[in-house]
Structures are given as C-alpha cells and as structure tokens.
C-alpha positions in Angstrom: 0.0 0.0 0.0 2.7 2.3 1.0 4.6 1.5 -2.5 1.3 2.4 -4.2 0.8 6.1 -2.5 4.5 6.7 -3.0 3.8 5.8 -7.2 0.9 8.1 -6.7 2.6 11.0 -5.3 5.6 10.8 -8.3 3.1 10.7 -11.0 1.0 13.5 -9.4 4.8 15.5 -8.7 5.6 15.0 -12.5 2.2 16.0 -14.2 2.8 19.0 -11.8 6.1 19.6 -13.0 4.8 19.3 -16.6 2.3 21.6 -16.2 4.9 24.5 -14.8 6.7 24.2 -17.8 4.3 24.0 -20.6 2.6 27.2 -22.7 0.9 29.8 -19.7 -2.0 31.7 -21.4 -4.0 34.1 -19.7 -7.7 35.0 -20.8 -6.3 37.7 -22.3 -4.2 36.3 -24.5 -6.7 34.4 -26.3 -7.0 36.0 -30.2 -9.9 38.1 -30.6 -12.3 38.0 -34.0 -9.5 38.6 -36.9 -6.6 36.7 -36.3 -9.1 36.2 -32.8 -9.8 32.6 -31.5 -13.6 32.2 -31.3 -13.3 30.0 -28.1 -12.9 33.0 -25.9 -15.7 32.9 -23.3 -18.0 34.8 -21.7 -15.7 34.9 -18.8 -12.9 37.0 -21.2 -15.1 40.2 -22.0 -14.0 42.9 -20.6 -16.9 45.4 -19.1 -15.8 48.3 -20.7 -13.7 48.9 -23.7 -11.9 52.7 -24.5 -11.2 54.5 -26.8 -9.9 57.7 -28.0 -11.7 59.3 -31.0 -10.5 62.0 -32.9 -12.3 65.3 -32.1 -14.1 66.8 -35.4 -17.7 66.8 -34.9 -19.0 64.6 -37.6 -16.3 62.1 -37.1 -17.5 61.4 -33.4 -21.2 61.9 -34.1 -20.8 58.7 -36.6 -18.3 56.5 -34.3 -21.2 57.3 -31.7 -23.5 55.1 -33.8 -21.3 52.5 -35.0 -20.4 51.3 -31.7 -23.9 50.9 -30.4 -24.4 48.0 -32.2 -21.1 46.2 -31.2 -22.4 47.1 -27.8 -25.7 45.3 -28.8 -24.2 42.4 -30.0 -21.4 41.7 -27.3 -22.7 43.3 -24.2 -19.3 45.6 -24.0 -19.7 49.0 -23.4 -17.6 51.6 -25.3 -16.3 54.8 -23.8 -15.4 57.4 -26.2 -12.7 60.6 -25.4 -13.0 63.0 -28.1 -8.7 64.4 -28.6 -7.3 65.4 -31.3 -5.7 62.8 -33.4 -2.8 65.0 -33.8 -2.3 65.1 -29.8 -2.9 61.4 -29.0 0.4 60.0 -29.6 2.1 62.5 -26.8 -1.0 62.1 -24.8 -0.5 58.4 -25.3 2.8 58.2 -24.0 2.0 60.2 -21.3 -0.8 58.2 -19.8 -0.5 55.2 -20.9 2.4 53.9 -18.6 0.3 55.5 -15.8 -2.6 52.8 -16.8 -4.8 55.8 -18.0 -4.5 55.0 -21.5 -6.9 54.3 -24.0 -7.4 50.4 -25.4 -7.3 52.1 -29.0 -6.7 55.3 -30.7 -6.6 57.1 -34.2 -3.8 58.2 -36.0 -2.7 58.8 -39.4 -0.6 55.9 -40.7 2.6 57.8 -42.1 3.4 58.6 -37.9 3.1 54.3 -37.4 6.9 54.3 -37.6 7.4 56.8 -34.6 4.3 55.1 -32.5 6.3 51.7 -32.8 9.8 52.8 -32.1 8.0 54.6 -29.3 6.6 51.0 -28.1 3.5 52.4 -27.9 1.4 50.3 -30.7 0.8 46.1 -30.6 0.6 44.6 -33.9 -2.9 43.1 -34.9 -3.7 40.2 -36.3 -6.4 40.3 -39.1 -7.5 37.3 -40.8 -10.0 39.7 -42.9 -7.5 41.8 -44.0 -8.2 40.9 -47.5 -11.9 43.0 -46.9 -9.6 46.3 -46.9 -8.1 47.9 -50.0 -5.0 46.7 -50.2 -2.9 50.2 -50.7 -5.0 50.6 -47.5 -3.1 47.4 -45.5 -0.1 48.6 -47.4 -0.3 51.7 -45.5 -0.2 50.3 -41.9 2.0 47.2 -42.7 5.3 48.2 -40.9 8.0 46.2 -40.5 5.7 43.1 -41.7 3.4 43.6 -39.2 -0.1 45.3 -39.7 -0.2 47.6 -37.0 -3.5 49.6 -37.6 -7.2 48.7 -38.6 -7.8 51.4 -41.7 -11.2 52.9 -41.4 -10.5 56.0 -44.2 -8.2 56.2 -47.3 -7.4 59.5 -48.9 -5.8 61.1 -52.0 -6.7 64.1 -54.2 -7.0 64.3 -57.7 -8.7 67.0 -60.1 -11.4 69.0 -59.5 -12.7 71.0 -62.7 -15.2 73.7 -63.0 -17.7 72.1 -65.8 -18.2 76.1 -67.1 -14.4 76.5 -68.1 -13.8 73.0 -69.3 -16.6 70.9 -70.0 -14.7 67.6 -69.9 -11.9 66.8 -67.4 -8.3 66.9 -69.1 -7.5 63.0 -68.7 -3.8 63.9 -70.7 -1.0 65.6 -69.5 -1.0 67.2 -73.0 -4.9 68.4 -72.6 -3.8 69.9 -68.9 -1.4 72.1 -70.5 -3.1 73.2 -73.6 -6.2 74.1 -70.9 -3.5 76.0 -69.2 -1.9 77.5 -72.2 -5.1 78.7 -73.4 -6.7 79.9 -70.4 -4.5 82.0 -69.1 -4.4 85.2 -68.1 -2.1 86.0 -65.0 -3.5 89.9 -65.5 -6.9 89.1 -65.2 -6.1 86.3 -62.5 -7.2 83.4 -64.8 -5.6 80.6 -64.9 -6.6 77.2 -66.8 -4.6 75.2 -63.9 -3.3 75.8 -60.6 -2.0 73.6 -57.6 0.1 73.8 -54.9 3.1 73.1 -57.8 5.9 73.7 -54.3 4.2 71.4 -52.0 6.5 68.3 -52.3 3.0 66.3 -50.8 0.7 67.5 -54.4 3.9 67.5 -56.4 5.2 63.4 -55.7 3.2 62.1 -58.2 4.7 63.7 -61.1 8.3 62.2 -59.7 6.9 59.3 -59.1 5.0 58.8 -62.4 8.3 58.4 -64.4 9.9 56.5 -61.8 10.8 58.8 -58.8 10.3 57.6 -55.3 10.8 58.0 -51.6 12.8 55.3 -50.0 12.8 52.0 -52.1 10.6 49.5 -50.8 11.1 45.9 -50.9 9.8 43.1 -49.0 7.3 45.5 -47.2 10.0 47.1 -45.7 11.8 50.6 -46.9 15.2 51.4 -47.1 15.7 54.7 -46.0 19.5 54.7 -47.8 17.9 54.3 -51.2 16.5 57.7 -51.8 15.2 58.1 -55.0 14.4 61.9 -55.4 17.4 62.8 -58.0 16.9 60.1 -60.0 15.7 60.4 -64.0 12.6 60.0 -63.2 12.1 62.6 -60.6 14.3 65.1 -62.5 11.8 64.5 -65.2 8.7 65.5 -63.3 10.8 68.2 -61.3 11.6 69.7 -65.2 8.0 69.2 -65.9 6.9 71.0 -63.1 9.5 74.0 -63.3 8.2 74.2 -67.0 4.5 75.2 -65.2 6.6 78.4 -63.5 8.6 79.0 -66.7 5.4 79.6 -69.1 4.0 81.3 -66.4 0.6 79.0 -66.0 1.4 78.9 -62.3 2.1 82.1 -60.1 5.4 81.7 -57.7 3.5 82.7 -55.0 0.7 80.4 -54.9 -0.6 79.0 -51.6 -4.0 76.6 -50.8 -5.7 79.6 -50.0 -4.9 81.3 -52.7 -5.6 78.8 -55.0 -9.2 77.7 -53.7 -9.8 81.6 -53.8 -9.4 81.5 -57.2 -11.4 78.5 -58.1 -14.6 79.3 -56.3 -14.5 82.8 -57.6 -14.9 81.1 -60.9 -11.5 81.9 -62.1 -9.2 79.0 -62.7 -10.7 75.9 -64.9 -8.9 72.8 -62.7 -6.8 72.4 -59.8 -5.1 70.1 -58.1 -6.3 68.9 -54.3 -8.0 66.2 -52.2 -11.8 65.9 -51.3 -11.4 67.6 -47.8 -12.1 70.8 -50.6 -15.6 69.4 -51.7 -18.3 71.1 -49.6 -16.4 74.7 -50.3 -16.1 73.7 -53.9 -19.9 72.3 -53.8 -21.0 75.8 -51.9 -19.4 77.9 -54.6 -20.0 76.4 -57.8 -22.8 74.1 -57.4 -23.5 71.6 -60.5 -20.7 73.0 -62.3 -18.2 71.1 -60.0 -17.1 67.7 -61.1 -13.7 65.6 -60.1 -11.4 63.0 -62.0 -8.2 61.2 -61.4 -5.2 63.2 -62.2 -3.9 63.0 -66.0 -1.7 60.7 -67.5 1.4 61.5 -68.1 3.4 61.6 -71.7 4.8 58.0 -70.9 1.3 57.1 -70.5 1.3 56.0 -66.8 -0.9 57.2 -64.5 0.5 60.1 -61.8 0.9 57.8 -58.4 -0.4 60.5 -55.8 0.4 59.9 -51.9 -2.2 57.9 -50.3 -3.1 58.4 -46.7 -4.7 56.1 -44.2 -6.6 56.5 -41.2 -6.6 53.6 -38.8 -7.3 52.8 -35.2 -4.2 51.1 -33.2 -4.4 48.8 -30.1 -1.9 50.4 -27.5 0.7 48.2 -25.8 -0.8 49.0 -22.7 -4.6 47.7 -23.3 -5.5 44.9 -21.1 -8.1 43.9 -23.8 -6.3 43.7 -27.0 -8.0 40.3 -28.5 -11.7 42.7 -27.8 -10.1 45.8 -28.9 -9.3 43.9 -32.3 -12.7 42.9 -32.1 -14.3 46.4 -31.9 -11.7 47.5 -34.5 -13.5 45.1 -37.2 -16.3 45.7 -36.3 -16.7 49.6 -37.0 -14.5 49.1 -39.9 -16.9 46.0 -41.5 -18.5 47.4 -44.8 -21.9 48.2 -43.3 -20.5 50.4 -40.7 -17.8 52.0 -43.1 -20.6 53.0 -45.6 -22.3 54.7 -42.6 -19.4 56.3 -41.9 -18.7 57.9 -45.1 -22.8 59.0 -45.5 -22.0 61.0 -42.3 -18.0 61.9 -41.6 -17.8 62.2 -45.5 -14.5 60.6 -45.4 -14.1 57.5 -48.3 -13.4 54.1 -46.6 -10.2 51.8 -46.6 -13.1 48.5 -46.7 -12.7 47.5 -49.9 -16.3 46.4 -51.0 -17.8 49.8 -49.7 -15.2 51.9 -51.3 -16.2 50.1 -55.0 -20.1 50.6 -53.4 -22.5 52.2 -56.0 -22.8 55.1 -53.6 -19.3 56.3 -54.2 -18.7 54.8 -57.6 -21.6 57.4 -58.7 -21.2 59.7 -56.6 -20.0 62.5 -59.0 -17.4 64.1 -56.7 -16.1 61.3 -54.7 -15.8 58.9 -57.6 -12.5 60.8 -59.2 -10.4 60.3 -56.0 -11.8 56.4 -55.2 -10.2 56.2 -58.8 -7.2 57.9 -58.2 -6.6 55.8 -55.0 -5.8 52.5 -57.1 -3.0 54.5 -58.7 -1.7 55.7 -55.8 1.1 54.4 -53.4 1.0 54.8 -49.4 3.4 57.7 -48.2 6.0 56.2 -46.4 5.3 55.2 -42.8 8.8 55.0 -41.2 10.1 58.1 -38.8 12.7 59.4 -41.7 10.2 60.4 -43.5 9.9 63.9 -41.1 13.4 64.5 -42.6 11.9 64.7 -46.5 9.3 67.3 -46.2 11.6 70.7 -45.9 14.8 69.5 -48.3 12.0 69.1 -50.8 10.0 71.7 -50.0 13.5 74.5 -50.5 14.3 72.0 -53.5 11.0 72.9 -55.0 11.3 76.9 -54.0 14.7 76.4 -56.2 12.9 74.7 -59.1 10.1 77.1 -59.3 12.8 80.0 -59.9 14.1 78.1 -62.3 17.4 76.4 -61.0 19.0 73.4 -62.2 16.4 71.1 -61.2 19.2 67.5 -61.2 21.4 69.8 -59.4 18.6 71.4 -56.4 17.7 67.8 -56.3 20.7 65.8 -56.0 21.5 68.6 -53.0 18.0 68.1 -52.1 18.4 64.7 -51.1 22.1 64.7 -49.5 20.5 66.9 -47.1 18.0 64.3 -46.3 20.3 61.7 -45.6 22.5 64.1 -43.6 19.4 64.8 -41.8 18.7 60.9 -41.5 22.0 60.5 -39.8 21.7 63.4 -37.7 18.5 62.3 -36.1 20.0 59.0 -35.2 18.1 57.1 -37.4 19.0 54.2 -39.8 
C-alpha cells in the first residue's frame, strides 16, 4: 500500500512539473475576432472597452452610432474621449504607462513608424485583412506587421469647373493646352493651378516616371535608397519647373490662394483632395465635377500619396484580443458606408469603397479612382526628414534652378538629416 501512495505521489509531482513548464496563457491572450480565437468565453469580455476618437464633430457623431451595435451584439460598453488625433500619440505616452490609456486610438498611418519605435502600438492580427483595399493594408504594414485597422483612405486628384472645361483633361497634353489657353495671370485666370511647391501634391509627377521616396522591398523601406534625384524625378521636377517657366502657375501660390481662385470662378482645374468638396460644392454648385489626375506623356498614371486613417491597439490595453474585435467591427463594410454618409470621409473597406454610392457619386468617384493609382506615403520616422529639403528643392525649381542639381542637394540633405536624427 505504501509503494502504491508513494507511485501516486511521483506521477502526481511530475504532471505537476509538466504543467509548470508547458505554454501559460491568460484569458487575455486568447485572439480576438480577426486573427481572434472564437473559443474566448464569456468569462474573457471585458466590461468596458476605450477608446480615444478624434475630435471633429462629424467624425464622433458617426463612431457614436457604430459602436452601439457592437455594444448590442457583445454586451461591452464603449467609452469614447474625443482628442485630437494629432495630440494622441504625446498624450499616449504620457498616460498610458500610468494605466490611463486608451485600449485604441486614431492616428494617421505615415506617424506608425514613430508610435512603434516609441513602443506604444501592438501589432494586430487580421484574418479579414483581405476586406480592406489593399494600398490601404499597405499603409499600416510596418516592418511586416499590420499595426493599424484602416477605417479611411485619402488622395486628391482634379477638381474642374464644368463652365471652363466641359470635360476633365484625362492627358498631360490636354492639362497644358487648358493652361496655355486659359490664361491670363492679368486678369487672375488661370486654366490650372496647384500647390506646384508642395512636395506632398507634387510626388506624383516624380513618381509617375519612376521617382520615389525610400525604395521598398519586402514590405520594408530602405531609407538609404533615396530616389528623389533620379531620372525619373528630374523628369517630373523639369515638368513641373516648365509650369513656373510659361508662367501657368504664379510663384506665390498657396492653398488659400488657389481655392480663392477657383470658387470665384476663375481657374478651370486644380489640383487637391476631397477635404475641398463642400467649399467647392458651396461655390459652384452643379458646375463642379472631379477625376483622377492626368496621364502623363509616358502614359502611366501620376501615383499621388495615399493616406490612411486607422485605429491602433496600445501596448498597454488589457483587452487587445476585444479591442481587435471592436476595431473590425466599425470598420466591417456596413458600418464603413455609414461612416462615409456621415464623416464624408471614403473608406479603406474595400467592398464599400467600389459601393454604387461612391462609384456614382459625381465628386467622390475621381479620388476612389485615383486611389488605385496611388502608393502609401512612407510610414517610417525618416520620412519627417523629406518634407523641408523638398520643400526648398522645389522653391529652387520654381525659380528656375538646375532642377538635377537642387535635387541631387535636395536629397544629401536628407540623408544628412537621416544621420543626424539617429536614425537608420
């Protein structure tokens, strides 16, 4: 009997032991919908999930909504904090660490690099990932890892004013002969402006002809291969000069300017993103209309900077399976179409940015064309050191320096700036 208890107590000692050392999971851990394992219980839900919304009217009036019904379905209440998406990632590290954090937040996806060096972001796992456009997952894929849950996708492209030129210029050529013939820098007329020294409205002329950022390969960018001084970009960069040389676009011209001109019913096209449509809409009424930007002599189609809105988990959320959960669900296709009837803002899902609603929507249709030809801006933290070299580079061009020459100066300055900041 004694030999038996003491064979008892061994096996009972070494199932112990193997317990101790296997895989230790907490609730929490368990995936969430997406990438989420459906066995998480009842038991797992949190009470209460946060998060912090960005604070334009329209934009939380609409989240308001969409979360009632996740509410609804899962029993979770959500707890919105209107901040500005601008100020969450400071706020974020400030509170977070303190445990007064949000469980998600709202950024735009070029700052993901900075948010994850900061450590302030968890990756998510989406096995619907393919419901999103995919320049939209592009966007918030960093380092291989999708780090945000897109919920808007924006670009601009060309609004026209029907009155001036009755059919959008869909050539180069057709954009310059409106400009060339329509004219009159006296009388403040112009056939075409746009914001021809803003490196942001100007990429997609580099990058048409084979200009980029940072070479991208493997989802990952190289920040040493800069390609703003290559024949491609000095191509577009001449192109663009030749706007300032014949005179078809003022030096001085600013946004303000610009949208001055065109709702006064001076200019026939310009250049800018859909953030402009209700001003436009105000001003000119039916005559308004949009398309995607021209194609270029080599025939390709300008690829103009796409930018992504997403929500992030933080690091620091006790709830990231749910969060992910929440995340999906406000960003499914029923809930992004509501949101772009009432935020106006086009969505990353895929199936309600190709819905009828936009594709016929006369104004919004140009730029959810233009988006497929578009390329996310880059989303690592040397990207900060691109915007003034180019901007000065194109303040050179526009006076008509030698644009290979501002260029190739243009981008030694970014990489001495790369190297100054520290980063690699």
């Amino acid at each position: 009997m004694k030999k038996f208890l003491s064979m008892f107590m061994i096996m009972v000692l070494a199932l112990g032991f193997l317990a101790a050392c296997g895989p230790q999971r907490n609730a929490q851990e368990e995936p969430a919908e997406g990438g989420a394992n459906e066995e998480a219980t009842e038991t797992d839900k949190p009470e209460k999930l946060t998060m912090w919304v960005n604070d334009e009217e329209k934009q939380k009036d609409a989240i308001a909504e969409m979360v009632k019904s996740f509410t609804e379905e899962y029993g979770i209440e959500v707890e919105m904090t209107p901040i500005s998406m601008l100020d969450q990632v400071k706020n974020l590290a400030l509170d977070a660490p303190a445990g007064k954090g949000p469980d998600v937040f709202f950024q735009p996806h070029d700052r993901i690099g900075d948010i994850v060096t900061q450590g302030l972001a968890e990756p998510v796992t989406l096995d619907n990932a393919g419901d999103y456009s995919e320049t939209a997952i592009d966007a918030v894929t960093y380092d291989g890892e999708i780090y945000g849950v897109p919920q808007v996708v924006e670009t601009y492209g060309l609004f026209y004013n029907k009155d001036l030129s009755p059919e959008a210029p869909s050539t180069m050529e057709e954009l310059t002969a409106l400009a060339s013939s329509q004219t009159d820098a006296a009388q403040d007329k112009y056939g075409f402006l746009m914001e021809a020294a803003n490196f942001y409205f100007v990429y997609p002329f580099f990058a048409g002809y084979g200009g980029y950022v940072f070479n991208k390969e493997g989802g990952a960018y190289d920040a040493s291969d800069i390609g703003l001084a290559n024949e491609g970009a000095v191509q577009g960069g001449e192109l663009v000069q030749s706007w300032f040389t014949n005179g078809y676009i003022p030096k001085e011209i600013t946004g303000d300017i610009m949208n001055g001109l065109f709702t006064g019913g001076k200019v026939a096209a310009v250049i800018t993103g859909p953030w402009n449509i209700a001003t436009y809409r105000d001003a000119l009424g039916d005559k308004l209309a949009t398309a995607p930007l021209p194609l270029l002599e080599n025939g390709e189609n300008p690829k103009s900077f796409v930018g992504v809105k997403s929500w992030m988990v933080s690091s620091y959320s006790e709830n990231k399976e749910w969060a992910t959960k929440l995340l999906q669900h406000i960003t499914n296709q029923e809930n992004s179409m509501y949101y772009y009837e009432n935020a106006g803002e086009m969505p990353a899902n895929q199936a309600a940015l190709t819905d009828e609603k936009i594709t016929n929507d006369p104004l919004m249709s140009g730029f959810a064309e233009q988006i497929a030809y578009g390329e996310p801006m880059p989303s690592i933290p040397q990207m900060q050191q691109v915007w003034d070299p180019m901007g000065s580079a194109l303040q050179f061009i526009a006076n008509g320096d030698d644009v290979k020459e501002v260029l190739e100066e243009a981008v030694q300055t970014i990489k001495d700036n790369i190297a100054a900041s520290g980063a690699k």
